[in-house]
N, C-alpha and C positions, 0 to 999 in steps of 0.2 A: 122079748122085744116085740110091740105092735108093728105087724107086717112085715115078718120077717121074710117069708118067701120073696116077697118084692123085692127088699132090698138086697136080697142074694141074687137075685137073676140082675139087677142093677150092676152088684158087683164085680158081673162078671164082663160087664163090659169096659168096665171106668179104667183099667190101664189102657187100653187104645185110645180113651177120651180124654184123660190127661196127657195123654202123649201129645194127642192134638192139639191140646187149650197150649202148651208150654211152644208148638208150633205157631200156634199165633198169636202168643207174645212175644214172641224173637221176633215175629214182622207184624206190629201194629201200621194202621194205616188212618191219617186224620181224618175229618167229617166229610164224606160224599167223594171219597178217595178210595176205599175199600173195595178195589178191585179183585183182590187176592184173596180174601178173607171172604167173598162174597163166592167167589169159583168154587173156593175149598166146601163152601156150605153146600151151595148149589149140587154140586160133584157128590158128596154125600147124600144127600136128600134122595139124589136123581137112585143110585145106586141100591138104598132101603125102600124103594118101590112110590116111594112121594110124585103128586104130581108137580114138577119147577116153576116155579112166575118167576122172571127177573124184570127188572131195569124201574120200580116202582119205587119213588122218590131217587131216581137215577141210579144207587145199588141197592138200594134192596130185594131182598128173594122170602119169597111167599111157599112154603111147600106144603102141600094140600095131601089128605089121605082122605079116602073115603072107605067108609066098613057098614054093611049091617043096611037099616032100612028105614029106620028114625032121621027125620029133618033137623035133627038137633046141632050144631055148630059153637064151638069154641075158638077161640082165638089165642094162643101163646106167644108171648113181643119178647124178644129178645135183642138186646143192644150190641153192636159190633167194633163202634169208632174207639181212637185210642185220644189222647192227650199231647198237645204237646211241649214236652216234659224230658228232662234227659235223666236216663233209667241209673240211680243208686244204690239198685241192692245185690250186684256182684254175683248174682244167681248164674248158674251155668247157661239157663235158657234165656240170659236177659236180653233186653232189645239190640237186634241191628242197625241200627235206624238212628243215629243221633239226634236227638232234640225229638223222639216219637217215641211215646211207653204208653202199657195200659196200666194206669195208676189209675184207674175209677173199676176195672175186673170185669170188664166188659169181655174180656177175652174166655173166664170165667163161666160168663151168663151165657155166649153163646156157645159153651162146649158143652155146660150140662144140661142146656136145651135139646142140643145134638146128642147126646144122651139120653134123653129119654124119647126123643125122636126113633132113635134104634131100638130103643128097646118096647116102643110103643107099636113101632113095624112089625116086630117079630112076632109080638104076643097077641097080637089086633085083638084086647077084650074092652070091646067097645062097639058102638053100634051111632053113627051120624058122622060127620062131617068137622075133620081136626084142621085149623088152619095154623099153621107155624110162621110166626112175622119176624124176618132179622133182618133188623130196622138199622141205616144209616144215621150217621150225624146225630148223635141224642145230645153231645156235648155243647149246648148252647146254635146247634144250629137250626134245629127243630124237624128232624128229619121223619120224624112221629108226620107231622102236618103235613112234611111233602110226600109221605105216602098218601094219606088220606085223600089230599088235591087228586094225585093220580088215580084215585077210584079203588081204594083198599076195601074198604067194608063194601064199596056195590059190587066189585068182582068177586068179595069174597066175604061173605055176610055171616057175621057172627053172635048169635045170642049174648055172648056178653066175653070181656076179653081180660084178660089176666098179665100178669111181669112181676118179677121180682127184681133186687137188689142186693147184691151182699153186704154186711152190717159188720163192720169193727168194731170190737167193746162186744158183741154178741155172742154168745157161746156154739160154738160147732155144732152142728146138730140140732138145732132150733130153728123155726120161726115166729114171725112177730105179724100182728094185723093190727090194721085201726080203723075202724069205719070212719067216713066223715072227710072232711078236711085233713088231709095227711102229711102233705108240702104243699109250698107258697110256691104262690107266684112270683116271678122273677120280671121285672121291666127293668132298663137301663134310661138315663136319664144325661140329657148332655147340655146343660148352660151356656152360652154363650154368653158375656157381660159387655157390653162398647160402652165405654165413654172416653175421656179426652185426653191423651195423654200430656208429659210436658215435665220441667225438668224438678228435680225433688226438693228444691230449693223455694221454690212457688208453687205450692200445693193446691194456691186459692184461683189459679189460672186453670187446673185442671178438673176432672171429674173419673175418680178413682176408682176403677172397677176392682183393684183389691181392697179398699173397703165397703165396698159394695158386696163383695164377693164372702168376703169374710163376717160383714151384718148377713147373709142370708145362710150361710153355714149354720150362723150358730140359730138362728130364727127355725130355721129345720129341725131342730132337736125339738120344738115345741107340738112339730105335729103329732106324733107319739104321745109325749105329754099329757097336753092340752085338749087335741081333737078327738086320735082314736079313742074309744068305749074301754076301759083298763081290762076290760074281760075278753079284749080281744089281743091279737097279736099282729105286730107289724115292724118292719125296718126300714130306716132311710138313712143310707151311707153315703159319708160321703168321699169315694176312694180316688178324687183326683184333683188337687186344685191347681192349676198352672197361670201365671202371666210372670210377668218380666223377663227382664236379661239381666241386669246390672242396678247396683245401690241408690245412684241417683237418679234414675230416671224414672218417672209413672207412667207404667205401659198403657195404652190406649184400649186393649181387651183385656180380658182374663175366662178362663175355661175351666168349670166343672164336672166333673162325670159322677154320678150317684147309680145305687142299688136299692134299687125299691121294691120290700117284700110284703106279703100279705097273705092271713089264710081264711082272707073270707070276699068274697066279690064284690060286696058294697064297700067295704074298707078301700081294697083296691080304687076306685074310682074317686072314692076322698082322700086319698094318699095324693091323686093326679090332681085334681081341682086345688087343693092346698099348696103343693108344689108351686103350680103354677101362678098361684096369686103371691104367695111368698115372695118369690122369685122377679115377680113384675113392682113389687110395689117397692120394697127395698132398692130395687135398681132406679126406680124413679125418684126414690126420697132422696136417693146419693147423687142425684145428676145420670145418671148411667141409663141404658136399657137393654131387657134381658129377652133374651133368644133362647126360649125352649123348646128344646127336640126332646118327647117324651114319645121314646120307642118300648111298643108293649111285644114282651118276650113269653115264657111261660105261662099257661091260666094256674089258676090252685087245682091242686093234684086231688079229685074229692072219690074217694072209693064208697059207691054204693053197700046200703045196709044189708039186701038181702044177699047179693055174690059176694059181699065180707063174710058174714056169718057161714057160706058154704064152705067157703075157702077153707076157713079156720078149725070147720068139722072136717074139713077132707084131715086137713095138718094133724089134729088131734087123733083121728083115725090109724094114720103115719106112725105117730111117735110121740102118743099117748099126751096127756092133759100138762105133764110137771113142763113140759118142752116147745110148750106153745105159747104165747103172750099173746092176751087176748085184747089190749089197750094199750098197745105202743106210744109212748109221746108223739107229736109231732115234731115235726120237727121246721125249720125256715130255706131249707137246700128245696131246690125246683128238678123239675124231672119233666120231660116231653111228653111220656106217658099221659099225660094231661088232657093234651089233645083228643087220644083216642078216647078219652075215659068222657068225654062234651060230646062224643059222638054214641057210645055204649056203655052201658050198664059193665064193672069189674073191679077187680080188686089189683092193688100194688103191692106188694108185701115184701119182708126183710127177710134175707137166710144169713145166719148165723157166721160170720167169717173170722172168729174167735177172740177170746177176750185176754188172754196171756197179759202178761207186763209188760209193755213196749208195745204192745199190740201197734201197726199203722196203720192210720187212718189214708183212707182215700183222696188221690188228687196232691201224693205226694212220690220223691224220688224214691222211697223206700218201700213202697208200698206192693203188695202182691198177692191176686186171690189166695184164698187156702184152698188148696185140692181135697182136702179132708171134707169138704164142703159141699163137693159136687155128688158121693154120695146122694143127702138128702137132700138135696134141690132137685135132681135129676129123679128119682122116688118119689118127692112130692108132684111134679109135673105127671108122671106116667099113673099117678093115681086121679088126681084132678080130673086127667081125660076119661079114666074110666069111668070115674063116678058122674060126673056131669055129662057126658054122652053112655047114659044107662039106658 
């Protein structure tokens, strides 16, 4: 097996580090709540000789090692927050916490971080400047950006910065890369419709914001269609429609909520302009008018060509060529990583969290890292830093 020495000094620490990931997942803690989970890091970093940063996007912890004489700097982002989600899989370690699990393995990411954190300590075969990022709120709250705000890359500057993912359906022991556009963008979209209500009897008295509401539904399927380039990719959901109360009455509002995705940046902006005219013109043809709140969330997730291609030689290096995927699809889920990647040059990539029958997927009750996993993540990380701070 390539790099077998590695992976045996790896294994020699992963029952402490599984002990620990299966500790914090019995106390997950939601977005910008990881107090617990943030100490436990901290307290460890502090302990393997790290230098500690806290309170950077309010918990997050930065721990810093310095070796050797080269100015060279890397960056490793690791996610902490849980979901909240009430835990279905009966595991002995499952959540304390009702309505709080790590159904996305966050708890996962941050333990084979902290694994090759120790085991990076130990061996220090390296030479510049390791930053370790265990990053708050990545679940939709953007906790990526409120590090950044807080002066992440000027306190702690890194040539180019790296993360991973665990992958369902993916084989144990693999990873996966993609240059380029990798995940969409994520915006949230909230319609407001007013026009007039009045009783269901006399329809010609009022101005219907559910068919108003319902002309602009299905008019939105035409921007895909019609507008974007067929060689690109994009989504506009439409996951909420609400107005009324009762059969005969025509409520006076009605209320949309959409998912607007994207994996290219001009797309993105023609999604928004299109939306919006939609949205205004249909409400005017119905008697009605529309009130759009178009809240932009995630950018596209785009991993640079040259920190891809290193990446993917370090993995190959790891655990040889058959075990490596070098053109991952993309895929339309958003990731905050985003953020940091508009700021630096790096790579996002997939570890393998296996492909069984039943396999679960993520961001469900059932769902739970594979510890089989943290091996080669924790391995891949501890070699990355060697090789990119040479």
């Amino acid at each position: 097996m390539p790099m077998k020495p590695l992976r045996e000094e790896i294994a020699a620490v992963l029952p402490e580090m599984i002990g620990l990931r299966h500790h914090i997942h019995q106390h997950p803690e939601l977005a910008f709540e990881e107090h617990a989970t943030s100490d436990l890091v901290a307290e460890r970093l502090a302990e393997w000789g790290y230098e500690v940063h806290r309170g950077l996007g309010g918990t997050g912890v930065v721990g810093q090692l310095r070796h050797g004489s080269s100015s060279r700097s890397i960056g490793i982002r690791a996610d902490m927050d849980a979901l909240p989600i009430t835990e279905a899989t009966g595991l002995p370690y499952a959540s304390r916490h009702h309505g709080k699990m790590h159904a996305c393995g966050h708890d996962g990411h941050t333990a084979t971080l902290l694994a090759a954190a120790r085991h990076i300590a130990q061996t220090r075969r390296f030479s510049g400047t390791l930053n370790l990022i265990f990053q708050p709120a990545e679940e939709g709250d953007g906790g990526a950006r409120r590090m950044i705000e807080d002066g992440l890359f000027e306190r702690f500057p890194c040539d180019a910065v790296f993360a991973l993912h665990n992958a369902p359906g993916q084989p144990v022991g693999t990873l996966a890369f993609r240059s380029g556009p990798t995940l969409a963008s994520a915006d949230r979209v909230i319609i407001v419709l007013k026009g007039r209500g009045g009783h269901a009897a006399m329809p010609h008295f009022s101005a219907d914001p559910i068919v108003a509401g319902s002309s602009i539904v299905m008019a939105l399927q035409s921007i895909v269609a019609r507008n974007v380039d067929p060689l690109q990719s994009a989504v506009v959901t439409v996951g909420m429609f609400q107005a009324g109360t009762v059969n005969n009455v025509i409520p006076g509002t009605a209320r949309l909520e959409l998912s607007v995705r994207a994996l290219d940046r001009e797309v993105r902006k023609l999604l928004r302009q299109r939306i919006q005219d939609i949205a205004s013109a249909h409400a005017a043809g119905l008697g009605c008018v529309a009130e759009v709140d178009y809240q932009e969330g995630y950018p596209v997730l785009v991993n640079t060509a040259a920190e891809t291609a290193f990446a993917a030689q370090v993995a190959t290096e790891l655990l040889g060529q058959e075990k490596v995927l070098l053109d991952r699809p993309a895929v339309m889920g958003s990731e905050d990583f985003a953020f940091m990647l508009e700021h630096r040059p790096g790579c996002y990539l997939f570890l393998g969290n296996g492909d069984a029958a039943g396999s679960c997927m993520v961001h469900n009750p059932g769902y739970d890292f594979n510890d089989a996993a943290m091996e080669t993540g924790a391995a891949y990380w501890s070699l990355l830093t060697e090789r990119f701070l040479t």
